[in-house]
N, C-alpha and C positions, 0 to 999 in steps of 0.2 A: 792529836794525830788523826783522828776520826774526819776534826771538822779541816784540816788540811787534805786529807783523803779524798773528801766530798768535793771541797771544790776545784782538788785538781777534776774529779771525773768530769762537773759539771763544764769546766772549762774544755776538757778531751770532748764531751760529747755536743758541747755547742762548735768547736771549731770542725766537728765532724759535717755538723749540718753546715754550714754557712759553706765548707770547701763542696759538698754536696750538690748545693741551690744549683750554679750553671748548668751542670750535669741533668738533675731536676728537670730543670726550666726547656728541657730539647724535650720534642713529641715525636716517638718511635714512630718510624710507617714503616710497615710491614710489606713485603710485595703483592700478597692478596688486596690489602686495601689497595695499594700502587694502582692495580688491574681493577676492581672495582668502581677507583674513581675515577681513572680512563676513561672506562666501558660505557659511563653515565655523565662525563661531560664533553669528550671528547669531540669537537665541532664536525670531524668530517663523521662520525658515528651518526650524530644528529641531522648531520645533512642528509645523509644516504637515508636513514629513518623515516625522515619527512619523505624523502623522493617515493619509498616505498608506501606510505601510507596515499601522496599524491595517484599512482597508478592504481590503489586499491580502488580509489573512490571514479578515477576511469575506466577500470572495467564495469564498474557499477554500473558508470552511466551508459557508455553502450550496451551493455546487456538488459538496461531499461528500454532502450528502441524496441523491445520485444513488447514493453508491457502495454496494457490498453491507453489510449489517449485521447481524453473525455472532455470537449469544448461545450461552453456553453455561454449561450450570450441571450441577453434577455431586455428588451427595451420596452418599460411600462406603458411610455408614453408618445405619440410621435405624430405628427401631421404633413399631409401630404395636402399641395396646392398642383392646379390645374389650370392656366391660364386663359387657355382659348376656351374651354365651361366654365369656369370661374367655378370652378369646385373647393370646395374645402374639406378634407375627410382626417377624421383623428383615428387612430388606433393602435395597438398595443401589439410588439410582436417578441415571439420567442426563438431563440435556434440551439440545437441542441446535434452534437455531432460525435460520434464514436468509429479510432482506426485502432484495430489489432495487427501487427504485422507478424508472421511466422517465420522462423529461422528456415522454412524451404522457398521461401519468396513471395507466398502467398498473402494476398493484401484483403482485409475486409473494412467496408467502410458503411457505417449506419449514420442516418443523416434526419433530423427531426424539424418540421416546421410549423410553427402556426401563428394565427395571427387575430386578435379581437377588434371587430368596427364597433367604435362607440358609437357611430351614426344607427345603423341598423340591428347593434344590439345580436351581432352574430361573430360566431367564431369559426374559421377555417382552419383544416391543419393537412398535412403531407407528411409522408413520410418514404425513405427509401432505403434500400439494400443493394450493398454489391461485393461481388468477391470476383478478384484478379486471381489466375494461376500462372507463371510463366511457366512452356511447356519446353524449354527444352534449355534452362539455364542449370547452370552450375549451382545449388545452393552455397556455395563454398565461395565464392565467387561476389554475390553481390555486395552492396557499399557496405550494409549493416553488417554481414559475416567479415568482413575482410578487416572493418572497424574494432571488432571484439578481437580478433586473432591479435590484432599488432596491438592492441591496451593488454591481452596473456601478454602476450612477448614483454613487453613494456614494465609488467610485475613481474616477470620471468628475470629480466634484468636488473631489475630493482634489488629483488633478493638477493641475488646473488652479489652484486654492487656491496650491499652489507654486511653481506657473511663475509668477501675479502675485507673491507673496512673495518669488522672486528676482532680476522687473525691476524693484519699488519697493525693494529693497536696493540693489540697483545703481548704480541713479538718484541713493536720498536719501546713499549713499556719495560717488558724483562731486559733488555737488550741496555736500555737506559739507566736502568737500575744496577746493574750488572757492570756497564762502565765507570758508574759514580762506585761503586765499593771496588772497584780495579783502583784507580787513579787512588782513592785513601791510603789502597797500602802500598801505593808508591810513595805518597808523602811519607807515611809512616818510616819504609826502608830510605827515604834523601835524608831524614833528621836524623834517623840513627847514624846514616855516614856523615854527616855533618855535627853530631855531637863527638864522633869519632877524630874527624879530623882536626877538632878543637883542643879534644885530649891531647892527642900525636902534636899538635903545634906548640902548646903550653910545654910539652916534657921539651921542644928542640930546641926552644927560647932560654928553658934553663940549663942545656947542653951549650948551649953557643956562649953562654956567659960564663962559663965553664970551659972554654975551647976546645967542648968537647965534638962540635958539630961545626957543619959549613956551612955557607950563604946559600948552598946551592939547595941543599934539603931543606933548609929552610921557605927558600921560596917555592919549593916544587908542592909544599905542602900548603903555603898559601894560595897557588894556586887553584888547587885541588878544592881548596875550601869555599874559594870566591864562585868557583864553577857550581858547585853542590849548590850553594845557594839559590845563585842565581837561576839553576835549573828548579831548586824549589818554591821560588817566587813566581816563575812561569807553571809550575804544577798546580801552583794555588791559585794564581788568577782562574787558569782553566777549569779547574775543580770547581769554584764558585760560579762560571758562567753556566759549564754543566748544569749543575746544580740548578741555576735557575730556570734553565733551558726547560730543564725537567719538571721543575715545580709549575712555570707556564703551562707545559703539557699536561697535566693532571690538573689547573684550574686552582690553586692551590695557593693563597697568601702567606702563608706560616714558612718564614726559611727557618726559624730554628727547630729541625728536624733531624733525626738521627735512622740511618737505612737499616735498620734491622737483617744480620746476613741469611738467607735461606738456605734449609738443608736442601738440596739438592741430591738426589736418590742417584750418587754412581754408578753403585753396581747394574741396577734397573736401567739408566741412562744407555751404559754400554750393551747391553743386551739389546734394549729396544732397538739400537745405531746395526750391530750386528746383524740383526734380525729383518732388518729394513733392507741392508744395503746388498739382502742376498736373494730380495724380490726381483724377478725380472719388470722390462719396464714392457708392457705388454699394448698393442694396440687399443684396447680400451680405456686401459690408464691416461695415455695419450688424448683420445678422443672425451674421456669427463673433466676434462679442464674448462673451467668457467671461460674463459675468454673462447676457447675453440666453442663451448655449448652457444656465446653468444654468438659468434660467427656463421654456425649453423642455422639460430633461427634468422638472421639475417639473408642469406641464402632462400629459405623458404620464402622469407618475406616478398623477396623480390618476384621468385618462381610462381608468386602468388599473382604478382602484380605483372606477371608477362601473360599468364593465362586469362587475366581479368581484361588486359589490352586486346587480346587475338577475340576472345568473344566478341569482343565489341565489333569487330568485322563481323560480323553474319548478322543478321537479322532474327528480329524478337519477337517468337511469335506467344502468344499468350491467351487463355481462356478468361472469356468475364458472365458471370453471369449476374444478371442485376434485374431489381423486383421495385414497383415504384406503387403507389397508392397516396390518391387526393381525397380529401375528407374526413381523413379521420381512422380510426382504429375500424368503426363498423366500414368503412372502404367503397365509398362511392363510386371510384374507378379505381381499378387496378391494372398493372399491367408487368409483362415478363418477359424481359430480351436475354438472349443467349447468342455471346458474339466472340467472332474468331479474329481476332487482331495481330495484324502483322506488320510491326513497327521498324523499318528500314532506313537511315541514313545512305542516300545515293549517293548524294558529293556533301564534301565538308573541307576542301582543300588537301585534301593528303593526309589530315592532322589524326585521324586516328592511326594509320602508316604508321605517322612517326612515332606517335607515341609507342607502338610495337618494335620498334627497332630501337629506343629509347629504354624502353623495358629490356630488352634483350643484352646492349650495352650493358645494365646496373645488375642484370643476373650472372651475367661473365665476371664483373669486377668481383662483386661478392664470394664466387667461386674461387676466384684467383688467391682471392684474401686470406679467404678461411684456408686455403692451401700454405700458405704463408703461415697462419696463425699456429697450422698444425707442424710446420717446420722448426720456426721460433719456440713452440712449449719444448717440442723433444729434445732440442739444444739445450732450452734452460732448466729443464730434468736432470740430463746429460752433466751439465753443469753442476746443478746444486748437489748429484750425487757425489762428484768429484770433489767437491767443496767438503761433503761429510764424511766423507774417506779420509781425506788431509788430515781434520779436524779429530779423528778415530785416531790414525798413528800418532801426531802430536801428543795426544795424554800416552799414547804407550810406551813412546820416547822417552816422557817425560815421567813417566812409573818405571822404567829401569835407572834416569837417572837419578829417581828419589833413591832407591838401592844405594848406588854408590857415594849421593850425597853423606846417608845414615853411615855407611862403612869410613868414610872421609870424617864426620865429625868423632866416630869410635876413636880413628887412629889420631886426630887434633888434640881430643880430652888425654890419651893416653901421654902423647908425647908434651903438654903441657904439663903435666905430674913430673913428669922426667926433665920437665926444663930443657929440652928440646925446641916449643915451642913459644914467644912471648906472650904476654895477655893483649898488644895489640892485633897478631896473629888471630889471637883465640876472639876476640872479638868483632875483628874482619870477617873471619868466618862464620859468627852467629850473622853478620846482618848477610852476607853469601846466602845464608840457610836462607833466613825468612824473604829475601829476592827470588829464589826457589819456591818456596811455599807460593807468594804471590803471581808469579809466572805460570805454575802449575794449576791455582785456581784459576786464573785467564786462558788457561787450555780447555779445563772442564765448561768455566762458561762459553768458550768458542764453540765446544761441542754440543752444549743444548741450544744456542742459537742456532747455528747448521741444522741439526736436528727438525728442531721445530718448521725452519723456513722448506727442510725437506717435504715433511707430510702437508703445509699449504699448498707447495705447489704440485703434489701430488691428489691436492682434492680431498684429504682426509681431517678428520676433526684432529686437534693439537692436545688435546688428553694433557693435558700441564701438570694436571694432579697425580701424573704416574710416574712423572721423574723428580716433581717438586713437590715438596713435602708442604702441609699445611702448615 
């Protein structure tokens, strides 16, 4: 009896394992993984990424126009011919040149020469200094200043480019996630009415041979069956394209995969939703929306480029003061000019006109825009609020009709004891129930996508960890 014992166990605990294996063989992802491996393969994340590190190394570079700029050219060797003396002279020359330019406009330029005769075994050199001021320009204004403003703007957009690129990954992840475990327990509640209606068909078949039933129930139930299914083959196909859809979007080869469900923090859920939706929507909130931020600097941009046109009409007058010495450092001759330069375009075709009234056109448009832009966010505020208000009653709806479902299956169990009700009844009603449950959970995830899509477009961080449990 011992060794019949044994090997029934043995036999119980190997078909345990082998029914196991497929179950096994799926790898759970979890939604934090989901969101992790988004965040880090995610193609438009990477793009915007790069874009962002591309304007970093743009600001760099014009904000190197500031730093000094150090030429130097050196020929060892070099011969000069003279045809009508018939000269022939060798010798070796050096140049050496230094421009610092200043963010006020300010230009310095150091300039080095010299030069060796191999003929007469002597060496010359020069050197000289100068520094430009303009005296009545904008520093705000010139190429260099106007170059670094619009490469800020340019990381100014960058970032922000990626900070939306991180909370619509985020969202269309959870969001993704959230309709692949919807759709399962849709299949789940088709099979259960479809294992239902196999039952209910099998008792009418043996009724009808029986003359106890008619053609008519009969077919009403095959119907019923052929629909269920074929609604379930179309649930599955979709299910699996989902699915891949998904697994594409995370970058992801492995389909045997199992969604691990999230707790989702209701109660915290509904509070934060309550809490939100009793914020007024205030002119500021309005005004910190990324796309109105970029619309603005876009506006400056151009305000920039109308002021930058109009100078250009007036004339540029400028301080130079410049210092020159031949011979050398001990300074054989030296000398020092101080000059007042007034640099004027008299005629040039109209063309800087137009470009002032060309400027003045793209500072209008851009104005108009950002008016637009600011009309569009407060709509779609307007909007998303209205979307998470819906979204709010629906679970409240659906929390008083969980109430009455509970009191409906009390009185089903009762009047099944009593024979009142049949056990097809009572089984209709369990797969009612769990069609319930599953509607109910697609109210709550309605509400944290709402949610969520509320504080992006409201400009605030998405705090995921305050309504979704790790």
């Amino acid at each position: 009896m011992k060794i019949k014992g044994k090997k029934h166990f043995l036999l119980s605990l190997f078909l345990i394992i082998f029914v196991s294996l497929p179950v096994l063989a799926e790898t759970p992802l979890t939604l934090n993984e989901a969101l992790n491996n988004a965040l880090q393969k995610n193609p438009k994340i990477l793009q915007f990424a790069n874009a962002l590190s591309t304007a970093e190394f743009n600001l760099q570079r014009a904000k190197n126009f500031y730093a000094p700029q150090i030429n130097v050219m050196i020929t060892p060797f070099g011969t000069d011919y003279f045809p009508q003396s018939d000269i022939l002279s060798s010798q070796g020359d050096v140049e050496a040149g230094m421009t610092v330019r200043f963010p006020v406009g300010t230009q310095l330029n150091v300039n080095y020469q010299g030069g060796y005769d191999y003929e007469k075994g002597r060496y010359n050199d020069s050197y000289s200094a100068q520094i430009s001021y303009p005296l009545f320009k904008d520093p705000k204004l010139t190429v260099e200043a106007l170059n670094i403003h619009n490469a800020q703007v340019s990381l100014e957009k960058a970032k922000l480019n990626l900070n939306q690129a991180i909370k619509e990954v985020k969202i269309n992840t959870i969001n993704n996630f959230l309709s692949l475990l919807e759709s399962k327990d849709s299949l789940k509640c088709l099979e259960e009415r479809i294992k239902l209606n196999k039952e209910e068909l099998q008792k009418i078949r043996e009724k009808k041979e029986e003359n106890l039933s008619g053609e008519l129930s009969l077919l009403a139930i095959e119907i019923s069956l052929v629909e269920n299914e074929r609604a379930l083959q179309n649930l599955q196909n979709k299910f699996c394209l989902d699915k891949m859809k998904f697994l594409h979007f995370l970058d992801l080869t492995n389909e045997d995969i199992s969604l691990v469900v999230p707790v989702i923090k209701e109660e915290n859920l509904r509070e934060k939703v309550q809490k939100i939706l009793k914020e007024t929507i205030s002119r500021e909130i309005i005004m910190a929306g990324d796309e109105v931020k970029k619309a603005m600097e876009e506006v400056k941009k151009k305000d920039l480029e109308l002021k930058k046109s109009q100078e250009n009409l007036y004339p540029d007058l400028s301080l130079r003061i410049a210092y020159n010495s031949e011979g050398g450092l001990s300074g054989k001759e030296e000398k020092w000019k101080l000059s007042l330069i007034l640099n004027w375009t008299l005629f040039d075709g109209g063309t800087m006109k137009l470009e002032e009234k060309i400027a003045q056109n793209s500072l209008k448009d851009a104005q108009r825009e950002l008016e637009e832009v600011i009309k569009s966010r407060e709509e779609s505020i307007l909007s998303m609020k209205n979307n998470l208000r819906d979204a709010l009653n629906q679970v409240e709806i659906y929390e008083l009709k969980r109430k009455k479902i509970e009191l409906e299956e009390e009185l089903m169990k009762e009047q099944f004891n009593l024979g009142i009700k049949t056990e097809k009844e009572l089984k209709d009603f369990k797969i009612t129930r769990m069609e319930f449950e599953r509607d109910y959970r697609g109210a709550i995830y309605n509400l944290l996508i709402s949610y969520l899509q509320y504080r992006k477009i409201l400009g605030l961080e998405l705090n995921i960890d305050e309504v979704i449990a790790k």
